[in-house]
Residue, then its C-alpha position, 0 to 999 in steps of 0.5 A: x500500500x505504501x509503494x502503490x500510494x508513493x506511486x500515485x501521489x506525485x502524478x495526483x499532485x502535478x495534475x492538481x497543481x496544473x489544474x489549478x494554474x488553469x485559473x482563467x478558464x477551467x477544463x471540463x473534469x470529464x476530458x481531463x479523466x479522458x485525457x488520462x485514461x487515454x494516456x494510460x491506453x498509449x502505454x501498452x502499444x509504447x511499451x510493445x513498439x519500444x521493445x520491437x525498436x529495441x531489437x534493431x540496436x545498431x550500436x554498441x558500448x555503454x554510450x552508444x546503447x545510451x543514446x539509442x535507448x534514450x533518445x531513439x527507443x524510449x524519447x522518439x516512441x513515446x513523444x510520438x504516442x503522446x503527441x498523436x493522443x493530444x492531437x487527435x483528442x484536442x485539435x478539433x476540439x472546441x473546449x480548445x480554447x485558450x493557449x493554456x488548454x494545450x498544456x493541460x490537455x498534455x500533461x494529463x495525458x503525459x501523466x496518464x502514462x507516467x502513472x501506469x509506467x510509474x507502477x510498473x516500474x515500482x512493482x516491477x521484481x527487479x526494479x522496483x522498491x521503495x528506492x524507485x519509487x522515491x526516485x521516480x517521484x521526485x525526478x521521473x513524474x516532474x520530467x513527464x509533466x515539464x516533457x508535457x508542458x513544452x509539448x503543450x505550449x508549442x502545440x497550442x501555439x500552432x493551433x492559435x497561430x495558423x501562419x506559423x503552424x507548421x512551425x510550430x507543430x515541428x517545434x511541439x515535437x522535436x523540443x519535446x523529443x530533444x528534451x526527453x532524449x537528453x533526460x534519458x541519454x544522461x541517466x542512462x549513460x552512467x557515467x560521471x562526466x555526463x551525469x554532472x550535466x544532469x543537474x543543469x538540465x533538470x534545472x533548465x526544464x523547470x525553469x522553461x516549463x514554468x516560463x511557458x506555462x506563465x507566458x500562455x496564461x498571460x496571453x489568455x483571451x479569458x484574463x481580462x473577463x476575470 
């Protein structure tokens, strides 16, 4: 009970925590919930495509199996489901309506998925244990929800911004794909000299999550009704 609560609680308090920073015009409870659970649906087919990608490695050595299992197997699988979920649950959605909703659609289902993923790595016979779960909690969700935010605030830029969109839509996906590529390349690569890059990037990556996240509630169409 004690693995299972640690496992849940930090996805509960970031989608809170985004929740409520969505204070000019909220989202309807019933798509967040759909937002997860649609999260939660992605991580079977992640899960089953990275280790079909897994089995082509090309490369060998500690860095090399690093790079291709951060940034290739898990980064480009999972940017990629995530980014199509938001897609195809948000784009044609009129509840779409302010440069926020994109960051909170995003996280929520990131999170959906870093929810399951979380408990399977928690509970997982070799893996798993209190140490996982405390170290997920502090680092793994956080990273899933700032991934989540640049996607959002990118992805919300081109629907709003239709000169720029393409651009935009590139951007939603490689800065996302570049960020989780780098997070899971350093940790990985266990080794001294690239993990001391690790604090810097983590520091990055919350000080650009809540940088986007502030700049989409300034221009909000809704501020000014508030």
């Amino acid at each position: 009970m004690l693995l299972f609560t640690i496992g849940i609680a930090p996805v509960l308090a970031v989608l809170f925590y985004v929740y409520i920073r969505d204070r000019y015009e909220k989202e309807p409870l019933r798509l967040l919930v759909v937002g997860v659970i649609t999260g939660l649906a992605i991580t079977y087919p992640i899960i089953q495509t990275e280790m079909v990608i897994a089995g082509f490695m090309p490369v060998t050595g500690i860095i090399g199996e690093a790079f291709f299992s951060g940034v290739v197997v898990a980064a480009l699988t999972e940017t990629a489901f995530k980014f199509l979920a938001l897609f195809l649950l948000t784009w044609y959605n009129a509840n779409l309506n302010e440069p926020f909703d994109g960051i909170v659609y995003s996280v929520f289902i990131a999170l959906g998925f870093a929810w399951l993923e979380n408990i399977l790595y928690i509970f997982h016979p070799e893996l798993g244990g209190l140490g996982t779960a405390l170290i997920r909690a502090s680092i793994s969700i956080p990273a899933h929800a700032l991934f989540a935010v640049t996607t959002g605030y990118y992805f919300a830029m081109a629907r709003f911004d239709p000169s720029r969109r393409a651009g935009y839509l590139v951007n939603a996906f490689t800065a996302t794909w570049l960020l989780h590529g780098a997070y899971d390349f350093l940790l990985l690569s266990q080794q001294p000299v690239l993990l001391v890059l690790f604090v810097p990037l983590m520091i990055f990556m919350w000080h650009n999550g809540l940088r986007q996240m502030e700049r989409h509630l300034e221009i909000s169409p809704f501020k000014r009704k508030a």
